[in-house]
C-alpha positions as a Markdown table, in Angstrom:
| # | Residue | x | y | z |
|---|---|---|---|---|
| 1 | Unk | -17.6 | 23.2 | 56.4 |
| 2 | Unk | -16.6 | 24.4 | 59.9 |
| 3 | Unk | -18.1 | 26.1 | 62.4 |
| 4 | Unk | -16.4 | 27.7 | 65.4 |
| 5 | Unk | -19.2 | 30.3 | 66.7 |
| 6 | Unk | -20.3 | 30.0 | 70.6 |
| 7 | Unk | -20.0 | 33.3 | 71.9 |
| 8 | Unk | -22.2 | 34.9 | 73.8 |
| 9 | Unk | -22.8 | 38.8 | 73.2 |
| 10 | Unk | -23.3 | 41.6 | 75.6 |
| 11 | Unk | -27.0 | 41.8 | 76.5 |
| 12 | Unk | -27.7 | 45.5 | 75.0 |
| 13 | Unk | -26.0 | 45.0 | 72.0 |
| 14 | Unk | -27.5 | 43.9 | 68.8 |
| 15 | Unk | -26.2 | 40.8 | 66.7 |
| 16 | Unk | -25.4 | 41.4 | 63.5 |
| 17 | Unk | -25.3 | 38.6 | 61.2 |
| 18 | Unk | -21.9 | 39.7 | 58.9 |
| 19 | Unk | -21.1 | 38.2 | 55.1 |
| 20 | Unk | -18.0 | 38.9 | 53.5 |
| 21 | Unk | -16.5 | 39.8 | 57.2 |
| 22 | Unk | -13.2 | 38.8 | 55.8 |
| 23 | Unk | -13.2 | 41.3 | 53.3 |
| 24 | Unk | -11.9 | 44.9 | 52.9 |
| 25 | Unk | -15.0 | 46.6 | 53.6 |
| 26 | Unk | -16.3 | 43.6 | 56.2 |
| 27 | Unk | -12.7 | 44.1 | 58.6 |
| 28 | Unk | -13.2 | 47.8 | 58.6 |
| 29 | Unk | -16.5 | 47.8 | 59.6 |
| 30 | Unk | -15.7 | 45.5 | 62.3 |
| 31 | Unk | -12.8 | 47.6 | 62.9 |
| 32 | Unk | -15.2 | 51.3 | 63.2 |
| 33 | Unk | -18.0 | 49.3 | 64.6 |
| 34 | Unk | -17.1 | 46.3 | 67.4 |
| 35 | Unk | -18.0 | 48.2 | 70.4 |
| 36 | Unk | -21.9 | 49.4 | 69.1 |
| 37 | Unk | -22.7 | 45.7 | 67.8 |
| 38 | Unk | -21.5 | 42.1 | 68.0 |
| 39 | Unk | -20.6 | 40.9 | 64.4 |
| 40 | Unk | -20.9 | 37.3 | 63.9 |
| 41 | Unk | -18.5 | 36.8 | 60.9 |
| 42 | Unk | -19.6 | 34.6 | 57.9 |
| 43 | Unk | -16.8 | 34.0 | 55.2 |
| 44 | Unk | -15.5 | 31.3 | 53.2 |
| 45 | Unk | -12.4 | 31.9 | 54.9 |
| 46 | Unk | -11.5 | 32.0 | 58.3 |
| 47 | Unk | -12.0 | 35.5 | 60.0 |
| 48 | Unk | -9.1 | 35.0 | 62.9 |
| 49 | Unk | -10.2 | 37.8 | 65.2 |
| 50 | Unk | -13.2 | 36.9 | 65.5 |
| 51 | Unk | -14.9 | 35.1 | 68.4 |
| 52 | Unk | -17.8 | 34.3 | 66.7 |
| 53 | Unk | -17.8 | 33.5 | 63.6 |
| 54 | Unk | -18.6 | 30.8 | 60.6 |
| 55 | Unk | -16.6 | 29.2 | 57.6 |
| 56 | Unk | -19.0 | 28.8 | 54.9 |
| 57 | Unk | -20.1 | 29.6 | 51.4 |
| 58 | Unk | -23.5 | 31.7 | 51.1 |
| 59 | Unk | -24.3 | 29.1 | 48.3 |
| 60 | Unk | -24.9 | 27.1 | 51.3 |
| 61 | Unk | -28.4 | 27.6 | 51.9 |
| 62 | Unk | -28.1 | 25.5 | 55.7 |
| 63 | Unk | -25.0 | 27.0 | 56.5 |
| 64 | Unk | -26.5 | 30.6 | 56.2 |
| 65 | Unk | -29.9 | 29.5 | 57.9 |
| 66 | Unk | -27.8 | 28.3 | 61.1 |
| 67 | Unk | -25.8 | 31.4 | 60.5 |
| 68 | Unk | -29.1 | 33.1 | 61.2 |
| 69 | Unk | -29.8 | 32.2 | 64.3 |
| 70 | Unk | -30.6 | 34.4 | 67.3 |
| 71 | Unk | -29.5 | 37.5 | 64.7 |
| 72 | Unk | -31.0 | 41.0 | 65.4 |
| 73 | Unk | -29.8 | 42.0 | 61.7 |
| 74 | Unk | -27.7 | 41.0 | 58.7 |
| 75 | Unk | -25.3 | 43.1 | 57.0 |
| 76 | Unk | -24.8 | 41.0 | 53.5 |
| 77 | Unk | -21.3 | 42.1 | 51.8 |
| 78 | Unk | -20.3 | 38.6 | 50.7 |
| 79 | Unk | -19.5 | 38.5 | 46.6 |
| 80 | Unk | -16.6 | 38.5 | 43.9 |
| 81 | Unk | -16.3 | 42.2 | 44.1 |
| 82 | Unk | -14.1 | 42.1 | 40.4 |
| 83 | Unk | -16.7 | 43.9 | 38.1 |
| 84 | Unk | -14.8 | 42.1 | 35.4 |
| 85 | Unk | -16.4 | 39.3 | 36.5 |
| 86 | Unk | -17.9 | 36.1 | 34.8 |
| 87 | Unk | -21.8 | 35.5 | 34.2 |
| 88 | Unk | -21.1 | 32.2 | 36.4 |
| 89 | Unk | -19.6 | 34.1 | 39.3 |
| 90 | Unk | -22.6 | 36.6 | 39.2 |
| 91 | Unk | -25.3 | 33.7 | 38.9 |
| 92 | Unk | -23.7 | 31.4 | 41.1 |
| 93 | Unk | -22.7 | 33.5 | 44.6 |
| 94 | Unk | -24.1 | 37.6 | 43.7 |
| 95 | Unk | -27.5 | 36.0 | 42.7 |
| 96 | Unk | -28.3 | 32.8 | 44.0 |
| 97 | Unk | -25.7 | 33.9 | 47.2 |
| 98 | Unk | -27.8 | 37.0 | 47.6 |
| 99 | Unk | -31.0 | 34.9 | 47.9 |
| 100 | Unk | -30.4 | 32.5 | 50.3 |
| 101 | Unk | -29.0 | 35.5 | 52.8 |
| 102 | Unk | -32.7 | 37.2 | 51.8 |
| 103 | Unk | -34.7 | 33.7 | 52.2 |
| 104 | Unk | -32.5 | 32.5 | 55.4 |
| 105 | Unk | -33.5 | 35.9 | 57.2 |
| 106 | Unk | -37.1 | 35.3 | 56.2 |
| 107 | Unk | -37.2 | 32.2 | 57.6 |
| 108 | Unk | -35.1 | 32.8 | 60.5 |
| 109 | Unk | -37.7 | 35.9 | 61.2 |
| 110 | Unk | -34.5 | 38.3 | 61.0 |
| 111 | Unk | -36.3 | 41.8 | 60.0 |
| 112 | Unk | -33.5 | 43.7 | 59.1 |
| 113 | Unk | -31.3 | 43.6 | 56.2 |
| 114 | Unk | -28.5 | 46.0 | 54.9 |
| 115 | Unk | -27.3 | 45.0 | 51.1 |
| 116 | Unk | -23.7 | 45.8 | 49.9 |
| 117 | Unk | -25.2 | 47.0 | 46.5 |
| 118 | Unk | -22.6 | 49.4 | 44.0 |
| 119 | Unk | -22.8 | 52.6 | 42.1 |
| 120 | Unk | -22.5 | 50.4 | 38.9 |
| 121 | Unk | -25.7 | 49.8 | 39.1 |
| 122 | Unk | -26.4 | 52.7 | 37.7 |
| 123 | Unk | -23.5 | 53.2 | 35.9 |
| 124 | Unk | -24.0 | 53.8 | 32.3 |
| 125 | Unk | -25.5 | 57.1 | 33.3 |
| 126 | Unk | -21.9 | 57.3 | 34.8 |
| 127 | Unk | -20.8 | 56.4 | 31.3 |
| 128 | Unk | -23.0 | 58.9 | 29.6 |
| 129 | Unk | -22.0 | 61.9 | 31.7 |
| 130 | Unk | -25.1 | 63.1 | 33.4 |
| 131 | Unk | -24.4 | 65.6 | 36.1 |
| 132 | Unk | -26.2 | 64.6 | 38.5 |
| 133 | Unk | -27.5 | 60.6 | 39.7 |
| 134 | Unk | -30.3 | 59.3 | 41.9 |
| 135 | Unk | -31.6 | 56.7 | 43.6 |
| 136 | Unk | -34.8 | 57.0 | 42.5 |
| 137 | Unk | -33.5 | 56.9 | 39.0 |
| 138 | Unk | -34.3 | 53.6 | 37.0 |
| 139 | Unk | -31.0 | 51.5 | 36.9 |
| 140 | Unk | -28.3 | 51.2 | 33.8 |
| 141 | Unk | -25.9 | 49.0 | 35.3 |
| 142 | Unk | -22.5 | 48.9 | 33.2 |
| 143 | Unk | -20.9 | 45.6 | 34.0 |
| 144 | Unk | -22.5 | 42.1 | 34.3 |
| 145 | Unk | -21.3 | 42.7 | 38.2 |
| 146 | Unk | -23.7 | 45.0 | 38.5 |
| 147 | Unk | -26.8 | 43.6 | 36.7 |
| 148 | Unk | -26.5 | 41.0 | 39.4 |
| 149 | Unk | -26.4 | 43.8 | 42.2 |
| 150 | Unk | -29.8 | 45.2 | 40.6 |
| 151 | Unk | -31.1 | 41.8 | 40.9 |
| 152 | Unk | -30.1 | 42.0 | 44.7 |
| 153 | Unk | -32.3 | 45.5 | 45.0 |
| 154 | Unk | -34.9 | 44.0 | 43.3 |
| 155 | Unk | -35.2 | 41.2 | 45.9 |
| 156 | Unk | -35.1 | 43.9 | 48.4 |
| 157 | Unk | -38.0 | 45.5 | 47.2 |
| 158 | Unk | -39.8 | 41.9 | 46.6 |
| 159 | Unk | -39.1 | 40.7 | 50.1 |
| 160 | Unk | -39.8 | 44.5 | 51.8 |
| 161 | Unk | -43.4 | 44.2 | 49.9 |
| 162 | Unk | -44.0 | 40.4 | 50.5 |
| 163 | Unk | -42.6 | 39.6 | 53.5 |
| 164 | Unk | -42.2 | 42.9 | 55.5 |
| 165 | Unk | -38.5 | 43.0 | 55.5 |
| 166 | Unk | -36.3 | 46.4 | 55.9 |
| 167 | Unk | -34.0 | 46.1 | 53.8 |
| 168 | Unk | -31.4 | 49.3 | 52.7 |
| 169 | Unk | -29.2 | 48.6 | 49.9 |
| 170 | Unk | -26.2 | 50.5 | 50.0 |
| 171 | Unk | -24.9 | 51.8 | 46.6 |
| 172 | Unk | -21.0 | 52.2 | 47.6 |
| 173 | Unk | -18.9 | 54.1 | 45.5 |
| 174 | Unk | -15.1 | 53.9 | 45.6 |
| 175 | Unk | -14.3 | 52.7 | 48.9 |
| 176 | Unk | -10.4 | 52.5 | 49.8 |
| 177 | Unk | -9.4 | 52.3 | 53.3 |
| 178 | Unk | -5.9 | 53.8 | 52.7 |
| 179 | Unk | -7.0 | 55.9 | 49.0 |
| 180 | Unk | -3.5 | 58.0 | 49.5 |
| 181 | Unk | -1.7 | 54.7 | 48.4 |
| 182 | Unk | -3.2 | 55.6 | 45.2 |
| 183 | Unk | -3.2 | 58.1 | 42.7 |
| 184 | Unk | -6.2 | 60.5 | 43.3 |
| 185 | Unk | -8.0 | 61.1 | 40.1 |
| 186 | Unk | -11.3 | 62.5 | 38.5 |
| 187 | Unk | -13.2 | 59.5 | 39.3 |
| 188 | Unk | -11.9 | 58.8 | 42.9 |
| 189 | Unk | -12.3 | 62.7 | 43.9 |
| 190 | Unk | -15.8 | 62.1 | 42.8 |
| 191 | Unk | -16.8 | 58.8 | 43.9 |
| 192 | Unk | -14.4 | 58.1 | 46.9 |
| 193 | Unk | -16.3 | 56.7 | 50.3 |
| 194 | Unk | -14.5 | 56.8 | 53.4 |
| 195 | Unk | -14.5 | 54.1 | 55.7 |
| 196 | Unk | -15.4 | 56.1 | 58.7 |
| 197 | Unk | -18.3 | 58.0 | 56.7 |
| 198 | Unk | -19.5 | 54.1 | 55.0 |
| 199 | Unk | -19.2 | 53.1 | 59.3 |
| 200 | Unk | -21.5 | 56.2 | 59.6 |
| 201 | Unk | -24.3 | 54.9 | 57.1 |
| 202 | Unk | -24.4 | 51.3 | 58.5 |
| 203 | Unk | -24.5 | 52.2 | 62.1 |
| 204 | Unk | -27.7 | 55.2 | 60.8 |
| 205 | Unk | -28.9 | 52.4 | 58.7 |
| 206 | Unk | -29.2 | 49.9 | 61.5 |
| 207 | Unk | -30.7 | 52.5 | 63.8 |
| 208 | Unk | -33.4 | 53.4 | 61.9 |
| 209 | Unk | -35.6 | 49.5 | 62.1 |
| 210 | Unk | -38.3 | 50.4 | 60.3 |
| 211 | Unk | -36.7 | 51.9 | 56.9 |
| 212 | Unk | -38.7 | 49.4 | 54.1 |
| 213 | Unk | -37.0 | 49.6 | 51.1 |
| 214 | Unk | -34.8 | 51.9 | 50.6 |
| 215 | Unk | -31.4 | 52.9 | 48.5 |
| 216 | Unk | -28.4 | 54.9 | 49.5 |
| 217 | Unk | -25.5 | 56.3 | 47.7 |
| 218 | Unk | -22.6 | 55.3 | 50.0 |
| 219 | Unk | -20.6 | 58.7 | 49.0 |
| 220 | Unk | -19.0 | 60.6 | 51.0 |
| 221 | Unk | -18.8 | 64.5 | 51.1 |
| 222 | Unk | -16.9 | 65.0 | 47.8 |
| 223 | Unk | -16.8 | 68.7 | 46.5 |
| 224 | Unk | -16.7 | 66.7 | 43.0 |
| 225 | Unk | -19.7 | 64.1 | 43.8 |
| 226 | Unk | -22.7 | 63.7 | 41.3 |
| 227 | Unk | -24.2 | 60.4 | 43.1 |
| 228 | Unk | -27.5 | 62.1 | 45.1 |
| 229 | Unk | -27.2 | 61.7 | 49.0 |
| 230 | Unk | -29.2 | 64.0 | 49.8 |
| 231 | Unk | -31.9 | 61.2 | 51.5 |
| 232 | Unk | -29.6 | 59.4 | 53.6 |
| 233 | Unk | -29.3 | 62.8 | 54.7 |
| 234 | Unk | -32.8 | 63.9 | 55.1 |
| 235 | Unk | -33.9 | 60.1 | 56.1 |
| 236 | Unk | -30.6 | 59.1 | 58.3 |
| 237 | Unk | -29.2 | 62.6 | 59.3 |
| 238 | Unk | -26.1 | 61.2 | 57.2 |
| 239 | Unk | -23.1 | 63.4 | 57.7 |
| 240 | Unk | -20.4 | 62.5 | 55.6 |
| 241 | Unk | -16.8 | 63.0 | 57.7 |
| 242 | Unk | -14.5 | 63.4 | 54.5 |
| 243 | Unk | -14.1 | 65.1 | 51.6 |
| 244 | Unk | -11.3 | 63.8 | 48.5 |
| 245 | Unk | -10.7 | 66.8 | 48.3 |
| 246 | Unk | -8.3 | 66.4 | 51.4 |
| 247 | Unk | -7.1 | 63.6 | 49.6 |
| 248 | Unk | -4.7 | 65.7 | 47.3 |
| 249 | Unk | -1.4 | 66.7 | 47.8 |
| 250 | Unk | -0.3 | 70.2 | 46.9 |
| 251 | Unk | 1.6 | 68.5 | 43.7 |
| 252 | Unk | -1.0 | 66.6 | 42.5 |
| 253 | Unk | -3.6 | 69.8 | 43.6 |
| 254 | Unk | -1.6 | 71.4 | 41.1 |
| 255 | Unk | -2.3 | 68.7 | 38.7 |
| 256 | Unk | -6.0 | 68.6 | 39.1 |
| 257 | Unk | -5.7 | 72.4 | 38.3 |
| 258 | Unk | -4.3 | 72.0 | 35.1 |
């Protein structure tokens, strides 16, 4: 394990404690992000532009606890984000991963948590074809992947009763940075999040400190949606950006029309 974090922050800004930094969703956040907060960057791998960061597993309870340190809040994104993936991948870093960020905060009195959850969680009602999905639906997660992100919600709600935690788990639906490199379809028009409108949600989430428990369908403005936003916009004043709708081009609009 290596550590290469000294850096010291700008005075007004708050410290952000990021998992996963190296990831897809982790650089662009970092990317929409860098001048409100300072990120320190927590990944197995190395994150090279960044001038504060950590190389370590989050199945490393001490190397998340140091992690911790001096951190205003934690954004947690690390996980094998294959929904394909094994029982042992889930156990090993989604669930026992996901409670050492949870415990390490705790200890480290870090009040603040944002969860990278998934709108698998709930989705066999996905699956089923019901026309409209909430949060404060009970879950029907369709992939072992996201049994292990309910688990992570339900630690939320354990540690915002318990310990007096804030903690926003963040149900994100089909985030692609670049989505016109692929072919739009039903799914994507429905479930597509933009990274300037997911941006939008952390940096709401993170201003509001005194949240509790709550969860978010990180969707953004879709004509097609049927994942409820409607209290990260009554809670956050959430304003989604982008529609994928705009996505289309006029051959595949034509398509769609068919």
């Amino acid at each position: 394990m290596r550590h290469f974090f000294q850096f010291c922050p700008h005075p007004n800004q708050k410290i952000v404690l990021l998992t996963g930094a190296a990831g897809e969703i982790g650089t662009s956040l970092r990317q929409h992000l860098g001048d409100n907060y300072h990120f320190r960057c927590f990944d197995r791998v190395r994150v090279r532009d960044a001038k504060d960061a950590q190389v370590a597993d989050v199945t490393n309870f001490k190397a998340v606890l140091k992690a911790m340190r001096g951190v205003d809040a934690v954004i947690h994104l690390a996980a094998n984000p294959n929904v394909e993936q094994s029982w042992q991948d889930v156990y090993s870093s989604g669930i026992g991963g996901t409670y050492n960020v949870f415990e390490a905060a705790r200890q480290a009195g870090v009040k603040q948590i944002i969860y990278a959850s998934t709108n698998h969680v709930s989705g066999w009602r996905e699956v089923q074809q019901e026309p409209q999905i909430k949060p404060e639906q009970p879950v029907r997660p369709d992939s072992l992947y996201a049994v292990g992100k309910a688990f992570g919600e339900a630690l939320g709600q354990f540690f915002v009763d318990r310990y007096d935690l804030s903690v926003v788990c963040l149900r994100i639906g089909a985030f692609k940075t670049d989505p016109k490199l692929y072919q739009p379809n039903d799914r994507l028009l429905a479930t597509w999040c933009s990274a300037r409108d997911l941006a939008q949600l952390v940096k709401r989430s993170l201003e509001h400190e005194n949240l509790g428990f709550q969860i978010f369908y990180a969707i953004s403005g879709n004509t097609r949606r049927y994942w409820d936003i409607s209290n990260a916009q009554a809670l956050l004043g959430y304003e989604p950006q982008d529609n994928a709708e705009d996505l289309l081009t006029n051959e595949s609009r034509q398509e769609n029309q068919v």
